[in-house]
C-alpha positions as CSV (number, residue, x, y, z in Angstrom):
1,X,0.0,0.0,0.0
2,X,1.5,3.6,-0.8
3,X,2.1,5.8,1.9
4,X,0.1,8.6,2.5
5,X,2.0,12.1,0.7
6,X,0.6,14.1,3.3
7,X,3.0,12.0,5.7
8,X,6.1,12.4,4.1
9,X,8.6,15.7,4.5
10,X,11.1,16.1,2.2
11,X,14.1,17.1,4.1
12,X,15.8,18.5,0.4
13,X,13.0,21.0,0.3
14,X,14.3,24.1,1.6
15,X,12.3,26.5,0.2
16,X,9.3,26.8,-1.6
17,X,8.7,29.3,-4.4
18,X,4.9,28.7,-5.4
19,X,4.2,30.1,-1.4
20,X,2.7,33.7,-1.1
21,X,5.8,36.2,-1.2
22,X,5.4,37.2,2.5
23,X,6.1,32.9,3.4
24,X,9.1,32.7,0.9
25,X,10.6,36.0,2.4
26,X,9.6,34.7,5.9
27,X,11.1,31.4,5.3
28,X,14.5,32.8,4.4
29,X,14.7,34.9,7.7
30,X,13.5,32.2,9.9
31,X,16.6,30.2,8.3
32,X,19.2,33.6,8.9
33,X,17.5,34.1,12.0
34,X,18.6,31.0,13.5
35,X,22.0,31.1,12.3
36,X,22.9,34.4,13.2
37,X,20.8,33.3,16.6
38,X,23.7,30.9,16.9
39,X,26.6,33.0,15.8
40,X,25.9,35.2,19.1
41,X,26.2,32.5,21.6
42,X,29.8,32.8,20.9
43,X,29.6,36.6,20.7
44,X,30.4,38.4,24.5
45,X,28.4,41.2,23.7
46,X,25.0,40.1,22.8
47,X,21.8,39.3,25.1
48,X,22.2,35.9,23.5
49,X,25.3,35.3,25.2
50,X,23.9,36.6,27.9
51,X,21.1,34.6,28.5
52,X,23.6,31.9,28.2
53,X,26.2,32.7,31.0
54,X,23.2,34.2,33.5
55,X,20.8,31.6,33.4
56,X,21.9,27.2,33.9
57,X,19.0,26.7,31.2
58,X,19.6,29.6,29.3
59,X,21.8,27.5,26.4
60,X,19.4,24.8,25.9
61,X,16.4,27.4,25.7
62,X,18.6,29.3,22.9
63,X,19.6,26.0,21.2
64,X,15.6,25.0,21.0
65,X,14.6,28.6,19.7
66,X,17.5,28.0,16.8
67,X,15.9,24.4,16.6
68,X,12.3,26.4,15.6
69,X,13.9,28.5,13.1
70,X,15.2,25.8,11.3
71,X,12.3,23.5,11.4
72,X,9.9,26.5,11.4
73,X,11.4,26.8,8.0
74,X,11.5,23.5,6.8
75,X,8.3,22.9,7.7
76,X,6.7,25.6,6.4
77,X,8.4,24.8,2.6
78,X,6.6,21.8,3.0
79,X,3.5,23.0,3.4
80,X,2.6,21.6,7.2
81,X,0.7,23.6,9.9
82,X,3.3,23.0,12.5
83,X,6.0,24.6,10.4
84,X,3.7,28.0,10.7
85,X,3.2,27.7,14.3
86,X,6.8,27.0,15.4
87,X,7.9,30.1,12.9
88,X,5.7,32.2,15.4
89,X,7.2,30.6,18.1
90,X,10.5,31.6,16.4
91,X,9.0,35.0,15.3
92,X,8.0,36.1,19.0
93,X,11.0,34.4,20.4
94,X,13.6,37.0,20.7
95,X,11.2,39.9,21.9
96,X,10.6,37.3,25.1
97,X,13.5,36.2,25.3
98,X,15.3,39.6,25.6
99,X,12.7,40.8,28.3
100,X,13.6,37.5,30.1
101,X,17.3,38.0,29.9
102,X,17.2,41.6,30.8
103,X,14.9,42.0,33.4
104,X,16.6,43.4,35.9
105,X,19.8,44.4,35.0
106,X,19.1,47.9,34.8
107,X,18.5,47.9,31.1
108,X,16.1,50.5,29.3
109,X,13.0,49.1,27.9
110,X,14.1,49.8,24.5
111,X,17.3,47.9,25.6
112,X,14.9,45.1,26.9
113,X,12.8,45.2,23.8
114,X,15.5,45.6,20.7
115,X,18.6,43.9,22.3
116,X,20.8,47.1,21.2
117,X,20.3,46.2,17.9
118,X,18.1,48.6,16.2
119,X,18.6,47.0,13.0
120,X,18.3,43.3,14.2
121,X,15.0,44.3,15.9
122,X,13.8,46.0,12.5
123,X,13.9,42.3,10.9
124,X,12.5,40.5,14.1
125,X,9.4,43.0,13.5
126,X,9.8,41.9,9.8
127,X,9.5,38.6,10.7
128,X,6.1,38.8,12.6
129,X,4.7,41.3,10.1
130,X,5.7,38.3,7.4
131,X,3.7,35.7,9.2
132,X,1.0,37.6,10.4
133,X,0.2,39.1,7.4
134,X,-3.5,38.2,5.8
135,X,-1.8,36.6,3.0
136,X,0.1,34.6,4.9
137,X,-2.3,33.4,7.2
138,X,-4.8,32.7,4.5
139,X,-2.1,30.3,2.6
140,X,-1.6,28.5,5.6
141,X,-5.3,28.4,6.2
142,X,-6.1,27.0,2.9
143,X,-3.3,24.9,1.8
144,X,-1.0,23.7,5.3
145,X,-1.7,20.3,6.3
């Protein structure tokens, strides 16, 4: 008996370029994201780092929020429903992260709520605005299984 299509992921599928434009340009900053995400574990200056060296669970909690950029993305080019809902989990992570991290260190909100990274915060919003959008959620909606 075949197996069932909607079952199978294919793991080669990185992107998806028949998605709404807001999903393709979402996937690709999920996927750079998470890498860069990664990158600042090893960099001394960032909340990242930070959240690392403060808190014992810190690390694994950064290593699972890289974990739902990358399958966030993968997911998502293959069209599954969990692949949108762990890119929002991705897409919301940093802003709660950073409050976590921060909180009481004597950090200004907009410390607390871009990281110190006015540029980096401009693409998290990006990133939320991407999946949010009604074109987005109405792909998902219709064609995500």
């Amino acid at each position: 008996m075949p197996r069932d299509a909607s079952s199978s992921i294919d793991f080669k599928k990185w992107f998806d370029r028949f998605q709404p434009q807001t999903l393709q340009i979402a996937t690709w900053l999920l996927y750079i994201s998470g890498v860069f995400m990664l990158i600042d574990l090893g960099n001394r200056g960032s909340w990242v780092w930070f959240a690392k060296e403060k808190y014992g669970i810190g690390l694994f909690v950064v290593l699972v929020l890289v974990a739902c950029h990358a399958l966030g993305g993968l997911l998502m080019a293959n069209d599954r429903k969990l692949g949108y809902w762990l890119a929002l989990v991705a897409a919301f992570s940093p802003f709660a992260l950073r409050i976590w991290v921060l909180r009481g260190t004597g950090a200004s909100t907009m410390d607390r709520l871009t990281g110190g990274s006015v540029i980096g915060f401009i693409f998290d919003v990006a990133l939320v605005v991407l999946l949010l959008h009604p074109m987005s959620r109405e792909h998902q909606r219709l064609w995500y299984k």
